[in-house]
C-alpha positions as CSV (number, residue, x, y, z in Angstrom):
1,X,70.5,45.5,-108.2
2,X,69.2,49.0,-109.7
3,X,71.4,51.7,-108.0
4,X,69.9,54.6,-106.2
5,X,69.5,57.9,-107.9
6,X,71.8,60.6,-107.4
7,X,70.6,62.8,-104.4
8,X,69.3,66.2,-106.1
9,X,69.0,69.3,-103.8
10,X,67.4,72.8,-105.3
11,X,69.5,76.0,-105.9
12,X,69.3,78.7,-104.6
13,X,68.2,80.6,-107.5
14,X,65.7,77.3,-107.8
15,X,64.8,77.5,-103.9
16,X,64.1,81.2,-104.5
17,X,61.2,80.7,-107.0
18,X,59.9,77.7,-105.4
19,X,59.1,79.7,-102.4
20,X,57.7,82.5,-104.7
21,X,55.4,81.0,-106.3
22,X,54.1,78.8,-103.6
23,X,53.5,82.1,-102.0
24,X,51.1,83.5,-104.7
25,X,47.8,84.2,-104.8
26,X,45.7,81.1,-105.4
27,X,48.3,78.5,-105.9
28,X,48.1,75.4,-103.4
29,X,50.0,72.0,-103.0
30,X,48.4,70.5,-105.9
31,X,48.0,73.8,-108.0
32,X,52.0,74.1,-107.6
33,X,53.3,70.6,-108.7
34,X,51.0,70.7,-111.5
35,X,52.8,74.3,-112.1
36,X,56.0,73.0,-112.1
37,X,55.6,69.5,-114.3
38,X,53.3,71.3,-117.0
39,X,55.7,75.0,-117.2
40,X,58.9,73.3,-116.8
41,X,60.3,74.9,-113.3
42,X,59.1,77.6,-110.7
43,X,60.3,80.4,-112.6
44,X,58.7,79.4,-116.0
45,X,55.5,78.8,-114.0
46,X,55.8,82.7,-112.8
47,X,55.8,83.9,-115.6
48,X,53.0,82.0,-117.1
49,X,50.7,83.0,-114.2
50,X,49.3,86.2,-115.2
51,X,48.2,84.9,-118.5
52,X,47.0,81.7,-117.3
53,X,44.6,83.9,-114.2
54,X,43.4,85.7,-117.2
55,X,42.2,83.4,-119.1
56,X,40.2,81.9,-115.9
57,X,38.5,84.7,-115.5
58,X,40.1,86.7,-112.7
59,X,38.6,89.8,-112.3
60,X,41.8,91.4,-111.3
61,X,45.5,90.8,-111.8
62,X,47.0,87.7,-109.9
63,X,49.2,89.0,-107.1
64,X,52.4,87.7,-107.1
65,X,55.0,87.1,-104.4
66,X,57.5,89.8,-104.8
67,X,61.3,89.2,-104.9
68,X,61.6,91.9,-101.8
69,X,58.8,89.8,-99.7
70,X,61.2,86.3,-100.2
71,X,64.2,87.9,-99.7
72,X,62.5,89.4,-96.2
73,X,61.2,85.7,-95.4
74,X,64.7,84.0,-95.9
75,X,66.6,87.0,-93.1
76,X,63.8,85.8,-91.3
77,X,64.4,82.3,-91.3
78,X,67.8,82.5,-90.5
79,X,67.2,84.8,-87.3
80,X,64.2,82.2,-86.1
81,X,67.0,79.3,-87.0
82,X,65.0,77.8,-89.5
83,X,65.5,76.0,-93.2
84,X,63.8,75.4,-96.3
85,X,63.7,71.7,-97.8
86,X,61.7,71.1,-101.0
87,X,59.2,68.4,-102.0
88,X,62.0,66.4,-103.9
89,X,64.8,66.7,-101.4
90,X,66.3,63.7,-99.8
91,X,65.6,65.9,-96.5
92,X,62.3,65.6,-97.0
93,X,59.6,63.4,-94.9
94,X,59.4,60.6,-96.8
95,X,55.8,59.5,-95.1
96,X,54.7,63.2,-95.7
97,X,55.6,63.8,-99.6
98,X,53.3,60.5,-100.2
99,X,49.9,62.5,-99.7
100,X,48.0,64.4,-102.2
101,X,48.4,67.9,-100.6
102,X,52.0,67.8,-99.8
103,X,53.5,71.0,-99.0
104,X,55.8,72.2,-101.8
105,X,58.3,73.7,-99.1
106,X,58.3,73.2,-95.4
107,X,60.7,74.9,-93.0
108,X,62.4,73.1,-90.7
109,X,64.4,74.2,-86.7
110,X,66.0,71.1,-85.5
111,X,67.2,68.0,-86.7
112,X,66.6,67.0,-90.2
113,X,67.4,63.1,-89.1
114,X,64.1,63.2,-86.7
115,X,61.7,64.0,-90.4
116,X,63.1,60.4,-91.6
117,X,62.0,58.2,-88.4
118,X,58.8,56.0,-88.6
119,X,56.3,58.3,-87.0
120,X,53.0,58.1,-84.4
121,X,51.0,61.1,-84.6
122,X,49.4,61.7,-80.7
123,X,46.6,64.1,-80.4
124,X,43.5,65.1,-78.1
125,X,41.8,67.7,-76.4
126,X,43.2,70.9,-75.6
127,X,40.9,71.0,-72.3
128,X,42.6,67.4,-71.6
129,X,41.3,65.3,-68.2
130,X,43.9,64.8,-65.9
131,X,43.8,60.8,-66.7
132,X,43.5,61.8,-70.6
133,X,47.2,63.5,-69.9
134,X,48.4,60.6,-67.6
135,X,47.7,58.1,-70.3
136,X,49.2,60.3,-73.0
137,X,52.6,60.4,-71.1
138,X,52.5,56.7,-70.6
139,X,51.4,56.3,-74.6
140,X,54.3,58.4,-75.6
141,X,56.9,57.3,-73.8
142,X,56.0,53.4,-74.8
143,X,56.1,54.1,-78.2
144,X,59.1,56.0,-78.2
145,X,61.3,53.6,-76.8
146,X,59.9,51.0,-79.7
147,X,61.4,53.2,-82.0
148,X,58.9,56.0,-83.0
149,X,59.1,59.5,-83.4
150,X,56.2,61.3,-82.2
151,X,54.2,64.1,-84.0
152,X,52.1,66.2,-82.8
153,X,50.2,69.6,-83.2
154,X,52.0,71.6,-80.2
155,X,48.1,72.3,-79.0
156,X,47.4,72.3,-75.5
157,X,46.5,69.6,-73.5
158,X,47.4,66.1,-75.0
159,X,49.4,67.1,-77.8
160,X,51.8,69.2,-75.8
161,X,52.0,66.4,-73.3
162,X,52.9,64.3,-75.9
163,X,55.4,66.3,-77.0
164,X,56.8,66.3,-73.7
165,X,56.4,62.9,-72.7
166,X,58.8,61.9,-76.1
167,X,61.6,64.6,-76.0
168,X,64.3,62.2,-75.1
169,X,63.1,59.3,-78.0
170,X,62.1,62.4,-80.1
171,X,59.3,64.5,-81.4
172,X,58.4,66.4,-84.4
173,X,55.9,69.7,-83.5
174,X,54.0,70.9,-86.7
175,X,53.2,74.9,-86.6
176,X,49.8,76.2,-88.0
177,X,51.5,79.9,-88.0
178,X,55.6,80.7,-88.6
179,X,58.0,79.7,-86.8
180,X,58.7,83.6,-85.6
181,X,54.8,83.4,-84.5
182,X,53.9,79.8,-82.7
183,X,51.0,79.3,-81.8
184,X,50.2,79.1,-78.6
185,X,53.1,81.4,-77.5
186,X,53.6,79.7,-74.6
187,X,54.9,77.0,-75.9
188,X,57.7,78.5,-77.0
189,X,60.5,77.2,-74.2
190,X,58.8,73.5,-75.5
191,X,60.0,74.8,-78.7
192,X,63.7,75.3,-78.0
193,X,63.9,72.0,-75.8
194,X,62.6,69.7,-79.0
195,X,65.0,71.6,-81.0
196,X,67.8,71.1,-78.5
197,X,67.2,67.5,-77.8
198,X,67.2,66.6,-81.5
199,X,63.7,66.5,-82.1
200,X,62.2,69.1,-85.6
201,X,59.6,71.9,-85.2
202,X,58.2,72.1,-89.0
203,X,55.7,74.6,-90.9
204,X,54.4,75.2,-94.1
205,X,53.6,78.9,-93.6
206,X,55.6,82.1,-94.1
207,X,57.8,82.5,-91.0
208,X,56.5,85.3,-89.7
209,X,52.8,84.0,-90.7
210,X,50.1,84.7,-87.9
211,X,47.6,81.9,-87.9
212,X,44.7,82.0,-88.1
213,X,41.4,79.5,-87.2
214,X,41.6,78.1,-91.0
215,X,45.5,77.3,-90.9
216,X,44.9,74.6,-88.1
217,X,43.1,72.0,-90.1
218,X,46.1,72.3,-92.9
219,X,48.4,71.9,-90.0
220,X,46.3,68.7,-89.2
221,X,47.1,67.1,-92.4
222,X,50.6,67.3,-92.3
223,X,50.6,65.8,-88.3
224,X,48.4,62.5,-90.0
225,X,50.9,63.0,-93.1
226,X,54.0,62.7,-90.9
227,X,53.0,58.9,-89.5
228,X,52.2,55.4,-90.3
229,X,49.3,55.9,-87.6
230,X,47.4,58.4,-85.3
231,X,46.2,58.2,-82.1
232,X,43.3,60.5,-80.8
233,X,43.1,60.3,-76.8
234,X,40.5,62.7,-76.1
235,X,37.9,64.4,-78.5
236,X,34.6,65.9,-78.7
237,X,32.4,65.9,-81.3
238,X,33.6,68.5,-83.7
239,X,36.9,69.2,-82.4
240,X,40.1,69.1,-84.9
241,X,41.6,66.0,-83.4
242,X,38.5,64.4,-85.7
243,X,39.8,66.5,-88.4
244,X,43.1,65.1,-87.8
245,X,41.7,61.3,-87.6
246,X,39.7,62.0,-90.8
247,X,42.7,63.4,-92.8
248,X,44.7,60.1,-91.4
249,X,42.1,57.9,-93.1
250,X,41.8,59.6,-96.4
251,X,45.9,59.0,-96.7
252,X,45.4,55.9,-95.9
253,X,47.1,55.8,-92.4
254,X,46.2,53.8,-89.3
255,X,43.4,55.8,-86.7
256,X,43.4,54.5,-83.2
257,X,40.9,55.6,-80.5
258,X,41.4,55.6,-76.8
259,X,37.7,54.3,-75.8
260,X,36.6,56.9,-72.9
261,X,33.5,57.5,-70.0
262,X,29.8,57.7,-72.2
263,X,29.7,60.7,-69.4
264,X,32.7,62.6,-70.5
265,X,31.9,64.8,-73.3
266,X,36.1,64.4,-74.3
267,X,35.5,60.7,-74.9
268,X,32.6,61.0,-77.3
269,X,34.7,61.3,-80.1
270,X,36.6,58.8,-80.0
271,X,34.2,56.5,-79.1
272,X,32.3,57.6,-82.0
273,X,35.7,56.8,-83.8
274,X,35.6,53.2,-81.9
275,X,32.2,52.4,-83.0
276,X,33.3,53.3,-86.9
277,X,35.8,50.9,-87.0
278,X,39.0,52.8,-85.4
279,X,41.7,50.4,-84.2
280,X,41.0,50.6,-80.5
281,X,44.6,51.6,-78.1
282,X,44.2,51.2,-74.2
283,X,48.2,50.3,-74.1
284,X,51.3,51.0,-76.5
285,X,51.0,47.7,-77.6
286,X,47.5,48.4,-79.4
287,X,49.9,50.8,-81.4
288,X,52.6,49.0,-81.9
289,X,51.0,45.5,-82.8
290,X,49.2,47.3,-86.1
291,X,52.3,49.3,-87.0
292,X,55.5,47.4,-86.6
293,X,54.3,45.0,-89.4
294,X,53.7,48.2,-91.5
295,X,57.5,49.5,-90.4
296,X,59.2,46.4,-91.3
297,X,57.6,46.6,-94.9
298,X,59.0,50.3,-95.1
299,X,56.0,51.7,-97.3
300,X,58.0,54.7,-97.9
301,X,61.7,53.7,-99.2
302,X,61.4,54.6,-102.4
303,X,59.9,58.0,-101.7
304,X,63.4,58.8,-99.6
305,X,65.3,58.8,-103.2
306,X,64.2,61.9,-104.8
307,X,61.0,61.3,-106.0
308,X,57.2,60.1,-105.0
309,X,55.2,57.2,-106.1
310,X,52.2,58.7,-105.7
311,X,52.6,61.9,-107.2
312,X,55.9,62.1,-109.8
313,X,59.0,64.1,-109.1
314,X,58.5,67.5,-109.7
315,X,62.0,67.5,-111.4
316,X,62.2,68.6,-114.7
317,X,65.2,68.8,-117.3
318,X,65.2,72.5,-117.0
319,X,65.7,72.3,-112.9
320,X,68.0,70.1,-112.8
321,X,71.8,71.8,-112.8
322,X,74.3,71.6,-115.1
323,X,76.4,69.1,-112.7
324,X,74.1,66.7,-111.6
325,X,72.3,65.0,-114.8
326,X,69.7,63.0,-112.0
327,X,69.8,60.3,-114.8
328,X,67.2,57.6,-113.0
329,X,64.6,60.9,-112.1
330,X,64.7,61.9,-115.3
331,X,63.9,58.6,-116.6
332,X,61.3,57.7,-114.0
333,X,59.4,61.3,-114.0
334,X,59.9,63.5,-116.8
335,X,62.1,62.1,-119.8
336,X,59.5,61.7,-122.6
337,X,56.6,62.8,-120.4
338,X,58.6,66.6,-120.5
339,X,58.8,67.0,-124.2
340,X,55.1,65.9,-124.7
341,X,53.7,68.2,-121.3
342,X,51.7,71.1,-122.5
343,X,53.4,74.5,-122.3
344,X,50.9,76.3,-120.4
345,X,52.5,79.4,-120.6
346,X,51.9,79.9,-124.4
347,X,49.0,77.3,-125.5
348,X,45.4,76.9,-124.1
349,X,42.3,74.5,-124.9
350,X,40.3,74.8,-127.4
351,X,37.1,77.6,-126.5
352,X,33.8,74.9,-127.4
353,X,36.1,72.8,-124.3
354,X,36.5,75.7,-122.2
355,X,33.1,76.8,-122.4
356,X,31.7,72.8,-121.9
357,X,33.7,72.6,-118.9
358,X,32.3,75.6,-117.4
359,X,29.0,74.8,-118.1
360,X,29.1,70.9,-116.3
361,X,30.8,72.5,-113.1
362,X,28.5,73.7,-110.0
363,X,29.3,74.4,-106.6
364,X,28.2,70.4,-106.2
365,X,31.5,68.4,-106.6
366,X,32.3,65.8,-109.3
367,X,35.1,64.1,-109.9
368,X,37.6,65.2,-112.1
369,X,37.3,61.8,-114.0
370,X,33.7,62.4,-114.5
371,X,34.1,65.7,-115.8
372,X,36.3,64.3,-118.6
373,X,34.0,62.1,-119.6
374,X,31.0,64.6,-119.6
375,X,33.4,67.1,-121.7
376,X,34.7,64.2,-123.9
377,X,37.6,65.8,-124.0
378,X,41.4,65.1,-123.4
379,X,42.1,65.2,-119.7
380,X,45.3,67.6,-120.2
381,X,43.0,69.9,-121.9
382,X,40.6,69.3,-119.1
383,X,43.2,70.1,-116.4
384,X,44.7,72.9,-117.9
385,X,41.2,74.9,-117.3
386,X,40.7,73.7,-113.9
387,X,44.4,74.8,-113.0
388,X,43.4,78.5,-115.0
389,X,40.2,78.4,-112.9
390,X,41.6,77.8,-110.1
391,X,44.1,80.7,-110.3
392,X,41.1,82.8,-110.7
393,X,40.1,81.8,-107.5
394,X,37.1,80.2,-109.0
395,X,37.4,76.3,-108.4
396,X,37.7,74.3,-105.0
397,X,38.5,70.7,-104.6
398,X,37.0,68.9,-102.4
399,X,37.7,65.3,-100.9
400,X,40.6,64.9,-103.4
401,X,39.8,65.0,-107.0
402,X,36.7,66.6,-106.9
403,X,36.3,69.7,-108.2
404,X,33.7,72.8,-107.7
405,X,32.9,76.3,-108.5
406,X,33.6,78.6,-105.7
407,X,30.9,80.0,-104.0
408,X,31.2,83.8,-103.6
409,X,32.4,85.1,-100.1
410,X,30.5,87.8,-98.8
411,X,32.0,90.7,-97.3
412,X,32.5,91.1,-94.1
């Protein structure tokens, strides 16, 4: 029987750069982790930043977070009650560290044991129909007492009946701002009671972060990210509980649709959803029929020891203290892989592959496979200009691992 790996848990010191380079100019989810494998640890990876924006062609200097701007965050988190768990931490969501665009860090008020239930995601329209909330209630509270945590986006309407409906079985609220700034303010006194009854508020954002229209999509794909399913109960065309169902699919999570009135303008979402091929959920059992299967095969064990299957620890030798050697991540993760990584704070590719890689991208997206191939050139050499480019501010992915040139904002 192979034993479990040691439980590894960041610094301080370690916790410190973390947050500061995930709060840099230009670096995302997937721009950090490949940061942290390729550089060796968060403050290796700040120090090669500058350089490696250069050599993207950044017109100006990166901006990095500054030592005084974390140190403010952290007072802040402590007055708002909140703390920081990392990407590799047992504390981490197991179900969330699985997708692509992980958050590196996520702050957490409440109950740590709530992030490491098997999860529903619950959401709808904020301009919800008085049946639309009735059935929400009676959704929540079904699944809840089969075991379930629910998430939810603490919107109006459906998701903050949800929310309520599952404070006693427990419910997770995901924050498109800070947790000193939720969004919408109102909702704060639902705030304190999930925290009180053992439920989690979590964000990805700076604590006191204001958010703003972009942040509630990202919020989206951590509610789908949290759960083996989600369930839309009311949606128009174009709302974000679509964005929501569409992130849920692309991580390969369950959709369910509550079918709805052809005369309601809430229901022609999700009956669009319905005809698409969305699990259809007129009772909890629609829910829990597709999902208990899932929950008895628990997809995400492995992820709850340290490390992901999808995506690699982000451990490497050189974060890992002096008193906890993390033998099995090293091995899994890093071991040989570290010694043969590319130092990208001192080496770069070849110029003819720089400029053929700039040449085949477009603002049209192609793979990241594809390019490879059209550069005929080693993919680490590949992905080590894409990273620089993107630090520029000059790529976008798209749709996963598609890449693009960013098209040019104009000023306001």
């Amino acid at each position: 029987m192979a034993v479990a790996p040691k439980a590894i848990r960041l610094t301080d010191a370690q916790r410190f750069d973390w947050l500061r380079l995930i709060r840099s100019e230009n670096v995302g989810p997937r721009t950090f982790r490949a940061l942290i494998r390729n550089c060796g640890g968060a403050g290796a990876a700040l120090k090669a930043l500058p350089e490696m924006a250069r050599r993207g062609g950044a017109a100006k200097p990166i901006r990095l977070a500054t030592v005084e701007e974390i140190e403010r965050e952290l007072t802040a988190a402590r007055h708002a009650g909140a703390r920081f768990i990392a990407l590799d931490e047992p504390d981490y969501p197991a179900a969330l560290r699985q997708i692509d665009s992980a958050p590196p860090i996520i702050a957490l008020r409440g109950r740590e044991e709530a992030l490491q239930q098997p999860a529903v995601a619950i959401v709808g329209s904020r301009n919800a129909s008085g049946a639309g909330l009735t059935f929400t209630e009676r959704l929540a509270r079904g699944i809840g007492r089969a075991g379930y945590v629910i998430v939810s986006g603490l919107a109006r309407g459906i998701d903050q009946r949800a929310h309520l409906a599952s404070l006693e079985t427990g419910t997770i609220a995901v924050l498109a701002g800070g947790h000193a700034r939720p969004y919408p303010a109102e909702a704060a006194p639902l705030i304190a009671r999930i925290a009180e009854s053992g439920g989690a508020i979590i964000s990805e954002m700076p604590i006191e972060w204001e958010p703003r229209g972009r942040d509630f999509p990202r919020r989206n794909r951590i509610v789908s990210g949290m759960a083996l399913g989600t369930v839309i109960v009311e949606a128009a065309r174009g709302s974000g509980s679509l964005i929501t169902a569409r992130f849920a699919a692309e991580q390969n999570r369950e959709v369910f649709a509550v079918p709805g009135s052809p005369l309601d303008p809430r229901a022609e979402g999700t009956n669009d959803l319905l005809r698409d091929g969305a699990n259809l959920c007129a009772r909890a059992e629609d829910v829990l029929n597709v999902l208990d299967p899932v929950r008895a095969r628990d997809p995400f064990s492995i992820l709850r020891e340290g490390f992901s299957s999808s995506t690699g620890s982000l451990w490497d030798e050189r974060d890992i203290p002096d008193d906890e050697p993390g033998p099995a991540i090293r091995s899994r993760a890093v071991g040989d892989a570290a010694s043969a990584s590319l130092d990208l704070a001192t080496r770069d590719a070849p110029a003819p592959v720089r400029a053929r890689i700039l040449e085949l991208l477009s603002p049209s997206p192609i793979s990241i496979d594809e390019l490879v191939r059209a550069a005929d050139a080693p993919i680490k050499e590949v992905r080590i200009v894409l990273l620089e480019l993107e630090l520029a501010g000059k790529l976008e992915y798209s749709g996963g691992a598609r890449v693009a040139l960013s098209i040019p904002r104009e000023r306001d």
